[in-house]
C-alpha positions as CSV (number, residue, x, y, z in Angstrom):
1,X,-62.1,-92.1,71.5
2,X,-60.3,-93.9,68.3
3,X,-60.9,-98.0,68.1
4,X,-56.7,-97.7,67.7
5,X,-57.1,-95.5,71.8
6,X,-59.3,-98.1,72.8
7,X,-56.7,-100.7,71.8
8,X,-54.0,-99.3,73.0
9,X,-55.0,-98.7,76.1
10,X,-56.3,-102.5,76.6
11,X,-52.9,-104.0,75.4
12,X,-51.3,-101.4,77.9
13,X,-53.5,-102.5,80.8
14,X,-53.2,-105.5,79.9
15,X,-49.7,-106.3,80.4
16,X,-49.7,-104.4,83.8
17,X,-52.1,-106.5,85.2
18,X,-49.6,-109.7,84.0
19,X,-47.2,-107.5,85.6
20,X,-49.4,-107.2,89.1
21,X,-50.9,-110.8,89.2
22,X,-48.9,-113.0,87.6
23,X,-45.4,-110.9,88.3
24,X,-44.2,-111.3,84.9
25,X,-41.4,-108.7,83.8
26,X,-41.8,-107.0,80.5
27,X,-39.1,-104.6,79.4
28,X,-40.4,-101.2,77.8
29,X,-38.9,-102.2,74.5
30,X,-40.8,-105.5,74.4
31,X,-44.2,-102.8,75.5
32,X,-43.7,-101.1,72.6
33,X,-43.3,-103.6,70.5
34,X,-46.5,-105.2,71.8
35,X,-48.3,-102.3,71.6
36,X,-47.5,-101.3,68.0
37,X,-48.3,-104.8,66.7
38,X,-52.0,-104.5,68.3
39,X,-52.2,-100.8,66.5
40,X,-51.8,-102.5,63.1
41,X,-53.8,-105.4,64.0
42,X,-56.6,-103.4,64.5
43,X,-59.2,-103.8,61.4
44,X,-58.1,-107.5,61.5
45,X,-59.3,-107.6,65.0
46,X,-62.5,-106.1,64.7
47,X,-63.1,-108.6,61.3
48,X,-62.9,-111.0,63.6
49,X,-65.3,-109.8,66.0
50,X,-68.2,-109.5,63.7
């Protein structure tokens, strides 16, 4: 699995659990959005991390 999968798929996950716990709304457009940003954000991200 890509580091950009990975990311993906924990910026997907989570805003559903926002969704389930916390009962925020968050339209698809505004998922994408998020979702996208994270993908570009990636290197910066794992920078960070080391």
């Amino acid at each position: 699995m890509k580091v950009q999968d990975f990311a993906y798929q924990v910026s997907v996950r989570t805003m559903e659990l926002l969704s389930e716990l916390h009962h925020y709304t968050i339209s698809e457009e505004l998922k994408k959005q998020v979702t996208a940003k994270i993908i570009t954000e990636v290197d910066g991200i794992l920078k960070k991390s080391l």
